[in-house]
DSSP file (Angstrom, degrees, kcal/mol; ACC not computed):
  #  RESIDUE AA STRUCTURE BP1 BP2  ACC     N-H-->O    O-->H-N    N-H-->O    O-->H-N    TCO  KAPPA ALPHA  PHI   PSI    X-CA   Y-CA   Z-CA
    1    1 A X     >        0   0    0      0, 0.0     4,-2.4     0, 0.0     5,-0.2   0.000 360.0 360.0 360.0 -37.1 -130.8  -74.1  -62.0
    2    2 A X  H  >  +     0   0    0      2,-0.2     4,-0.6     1,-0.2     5,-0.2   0.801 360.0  53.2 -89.1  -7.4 -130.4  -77.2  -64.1
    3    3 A X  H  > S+     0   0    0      2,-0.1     4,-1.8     3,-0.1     5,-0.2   0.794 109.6  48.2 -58.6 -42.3 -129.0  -75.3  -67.1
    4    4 A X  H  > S+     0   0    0      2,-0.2     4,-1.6     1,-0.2     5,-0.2   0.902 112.1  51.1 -78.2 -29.0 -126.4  -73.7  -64.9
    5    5 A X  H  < S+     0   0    0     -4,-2.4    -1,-0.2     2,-0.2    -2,-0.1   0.605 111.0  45.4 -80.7 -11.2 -125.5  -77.2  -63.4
    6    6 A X  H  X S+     0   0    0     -4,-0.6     4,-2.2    -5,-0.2     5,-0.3   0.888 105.5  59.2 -90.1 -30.8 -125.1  -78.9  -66.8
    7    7 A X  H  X S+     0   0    0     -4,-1.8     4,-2.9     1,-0.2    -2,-0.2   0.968 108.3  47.4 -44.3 -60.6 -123.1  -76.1  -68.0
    8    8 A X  H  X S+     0   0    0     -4,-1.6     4,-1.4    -5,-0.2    -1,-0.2   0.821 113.7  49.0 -65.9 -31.3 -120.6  -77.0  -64.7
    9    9 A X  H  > S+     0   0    0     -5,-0.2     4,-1.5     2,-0.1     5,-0.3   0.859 111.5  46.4 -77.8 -69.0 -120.7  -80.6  -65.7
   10   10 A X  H  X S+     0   0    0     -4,-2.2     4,-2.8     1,-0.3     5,-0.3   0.784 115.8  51.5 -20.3 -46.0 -119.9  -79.8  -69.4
   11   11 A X  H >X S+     0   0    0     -4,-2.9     4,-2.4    -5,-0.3     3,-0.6   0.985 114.3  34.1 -64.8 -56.1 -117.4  -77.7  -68.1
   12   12 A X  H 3X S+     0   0    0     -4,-1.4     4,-1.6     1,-0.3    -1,-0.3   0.575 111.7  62.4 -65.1  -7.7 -115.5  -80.1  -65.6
   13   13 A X  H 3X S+     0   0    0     -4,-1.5     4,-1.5     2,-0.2    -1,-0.3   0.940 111.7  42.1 -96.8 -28.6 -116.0  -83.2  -67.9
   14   14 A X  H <X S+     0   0    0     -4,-2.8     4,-1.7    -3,-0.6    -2,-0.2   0.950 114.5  49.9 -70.3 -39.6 -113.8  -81.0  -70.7
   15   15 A X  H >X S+     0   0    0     -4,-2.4     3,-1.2    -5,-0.3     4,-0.6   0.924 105.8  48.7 -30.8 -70.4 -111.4  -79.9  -68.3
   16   16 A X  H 3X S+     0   0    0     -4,-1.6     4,-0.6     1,-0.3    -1,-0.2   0.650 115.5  58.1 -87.3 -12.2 -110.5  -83.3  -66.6
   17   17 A X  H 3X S+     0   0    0     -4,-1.5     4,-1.9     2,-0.2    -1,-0.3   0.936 104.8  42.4 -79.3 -22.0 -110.2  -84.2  -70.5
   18   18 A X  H <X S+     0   0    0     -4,-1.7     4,-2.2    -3,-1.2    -2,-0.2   0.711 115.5  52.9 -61.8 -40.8 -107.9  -81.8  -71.2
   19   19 A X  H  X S+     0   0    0     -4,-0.6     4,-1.5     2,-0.2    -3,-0.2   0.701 109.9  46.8 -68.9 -32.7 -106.0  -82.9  -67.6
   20   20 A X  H >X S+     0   0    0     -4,-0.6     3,-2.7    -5,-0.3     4,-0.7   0.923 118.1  51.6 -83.9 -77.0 -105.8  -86.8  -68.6
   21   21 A X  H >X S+     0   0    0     -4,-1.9     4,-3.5     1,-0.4     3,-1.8   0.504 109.3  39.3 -11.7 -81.8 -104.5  -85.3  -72.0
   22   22 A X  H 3X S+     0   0    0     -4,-2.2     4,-4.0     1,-0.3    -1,-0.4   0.803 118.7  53.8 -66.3 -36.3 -101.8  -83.1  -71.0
   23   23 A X  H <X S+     0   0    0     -3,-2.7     4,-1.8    -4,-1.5    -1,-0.3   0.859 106.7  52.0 -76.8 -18.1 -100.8  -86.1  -68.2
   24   24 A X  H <X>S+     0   0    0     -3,-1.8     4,-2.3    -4,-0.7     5,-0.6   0.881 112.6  48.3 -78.5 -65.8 -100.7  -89.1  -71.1
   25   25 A X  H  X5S+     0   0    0     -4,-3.5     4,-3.5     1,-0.2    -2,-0.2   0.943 113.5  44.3 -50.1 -41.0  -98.3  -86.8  -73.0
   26   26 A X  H  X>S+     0   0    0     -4,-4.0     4,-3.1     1,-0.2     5,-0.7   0.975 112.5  49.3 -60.6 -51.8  -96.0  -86.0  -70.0
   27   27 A X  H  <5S+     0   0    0     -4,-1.8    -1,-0.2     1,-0.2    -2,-0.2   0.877 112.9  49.1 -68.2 -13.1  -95.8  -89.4  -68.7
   28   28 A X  H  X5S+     0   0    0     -4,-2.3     4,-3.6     2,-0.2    -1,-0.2   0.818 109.9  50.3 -86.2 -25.6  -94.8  -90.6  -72.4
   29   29 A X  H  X<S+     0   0    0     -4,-3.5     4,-1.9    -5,-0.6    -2,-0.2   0.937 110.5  49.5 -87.5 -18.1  -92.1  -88.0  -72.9
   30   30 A X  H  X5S+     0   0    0     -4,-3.1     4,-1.4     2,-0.2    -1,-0.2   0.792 114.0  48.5 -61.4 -26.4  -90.6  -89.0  -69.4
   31   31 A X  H  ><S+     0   0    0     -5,-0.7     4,-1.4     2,-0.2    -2,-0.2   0.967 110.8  48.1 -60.8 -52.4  -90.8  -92.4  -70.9
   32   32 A X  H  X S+     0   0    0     -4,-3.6     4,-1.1     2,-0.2    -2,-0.2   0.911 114.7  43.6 -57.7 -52.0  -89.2  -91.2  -74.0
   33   33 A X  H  X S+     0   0    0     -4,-1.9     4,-0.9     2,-0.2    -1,-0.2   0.710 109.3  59.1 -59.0 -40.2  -86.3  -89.4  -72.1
   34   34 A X  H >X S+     0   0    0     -4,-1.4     3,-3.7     2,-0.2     4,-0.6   0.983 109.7  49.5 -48.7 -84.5  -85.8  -92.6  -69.6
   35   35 A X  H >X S+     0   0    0     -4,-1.4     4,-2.6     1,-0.4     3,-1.4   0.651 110.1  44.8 -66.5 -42.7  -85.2  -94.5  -72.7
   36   36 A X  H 3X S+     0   0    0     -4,-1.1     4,-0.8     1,-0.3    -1,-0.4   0.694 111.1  48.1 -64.7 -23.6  -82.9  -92.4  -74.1
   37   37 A X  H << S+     0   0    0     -3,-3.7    -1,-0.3    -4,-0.9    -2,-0.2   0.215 113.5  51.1 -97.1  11.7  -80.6  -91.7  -71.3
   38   38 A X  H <X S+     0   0    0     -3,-1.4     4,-6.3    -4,-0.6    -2,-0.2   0.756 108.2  55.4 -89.0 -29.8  -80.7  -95.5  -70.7
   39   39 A X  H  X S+     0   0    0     -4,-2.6     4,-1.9     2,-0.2    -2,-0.2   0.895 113.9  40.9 -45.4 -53.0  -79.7  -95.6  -74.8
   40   40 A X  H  X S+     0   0    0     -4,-0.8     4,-1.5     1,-0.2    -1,-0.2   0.808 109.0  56.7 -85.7 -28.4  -76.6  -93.4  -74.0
   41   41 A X  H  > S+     0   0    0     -4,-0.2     4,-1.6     2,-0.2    -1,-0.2   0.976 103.2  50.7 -62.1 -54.9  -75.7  -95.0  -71.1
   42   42 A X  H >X S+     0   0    0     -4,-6.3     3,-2.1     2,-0.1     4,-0.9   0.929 118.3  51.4 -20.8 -84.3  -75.5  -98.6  -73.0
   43   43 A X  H 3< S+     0   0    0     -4,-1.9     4,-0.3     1,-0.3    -2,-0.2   0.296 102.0  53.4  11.2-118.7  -73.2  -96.2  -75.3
   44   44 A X  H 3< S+     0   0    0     -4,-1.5    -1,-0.3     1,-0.3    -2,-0.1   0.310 107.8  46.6 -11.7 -66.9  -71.3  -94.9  -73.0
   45   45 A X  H << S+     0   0    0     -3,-2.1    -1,-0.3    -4,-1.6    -2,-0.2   0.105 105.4  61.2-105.1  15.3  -70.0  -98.3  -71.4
   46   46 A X  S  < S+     0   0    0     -4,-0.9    -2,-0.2    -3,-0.1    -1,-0.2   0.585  91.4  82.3 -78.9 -65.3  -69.2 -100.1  -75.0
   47   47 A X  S    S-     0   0    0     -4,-0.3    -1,-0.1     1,-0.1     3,-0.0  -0.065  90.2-125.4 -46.5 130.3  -66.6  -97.2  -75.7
   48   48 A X        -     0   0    0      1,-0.1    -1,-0.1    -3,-0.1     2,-0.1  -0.354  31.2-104.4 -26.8 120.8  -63.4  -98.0  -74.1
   49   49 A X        -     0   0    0     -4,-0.0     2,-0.4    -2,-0.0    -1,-0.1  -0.600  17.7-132.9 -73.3 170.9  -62.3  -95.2  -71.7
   50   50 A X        -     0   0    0     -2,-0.1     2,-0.4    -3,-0.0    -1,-0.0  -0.939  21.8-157.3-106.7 106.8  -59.5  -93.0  -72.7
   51   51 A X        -     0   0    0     -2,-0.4     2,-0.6     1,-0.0    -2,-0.0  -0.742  23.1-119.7-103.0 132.0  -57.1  -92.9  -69.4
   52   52 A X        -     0   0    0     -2,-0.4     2,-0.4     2,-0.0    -1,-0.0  -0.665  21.1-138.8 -81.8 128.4  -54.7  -89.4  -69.4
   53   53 A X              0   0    0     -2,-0.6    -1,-0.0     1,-0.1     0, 0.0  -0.835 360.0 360.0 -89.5 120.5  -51.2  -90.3  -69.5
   54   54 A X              0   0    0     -2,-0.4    -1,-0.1     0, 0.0    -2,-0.0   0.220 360.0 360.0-116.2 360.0  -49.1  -88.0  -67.1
């Protein structure tokens, strides 16, 4: 019984490393993507708009 119950800790403590992992990467590439569409927004509103002449 205590072989099969470290085996199920081993397991879950690599899993939930594997979980933290995969969640540190997501939340830096939504960090990364925020930044960028904050980048292109600056952009955006330097350029002058272009008003259509009718």
């Amino acid at each position: 019984m205590n072989d099969k119950f470290l085996f199920g800790m081993v397991l879950g403590m690599l899993g939930g490393a594997v979980i933290v992992t995969n969640s540190v990467k997501m939340r830096n590439a939504v960090k990364q993507g925020q930044e960028t569409i904050i980048d292109n927004d600056k952009e955006m509103q330097k350029t002058p708009k272009k008003t259509k002449k009718q």
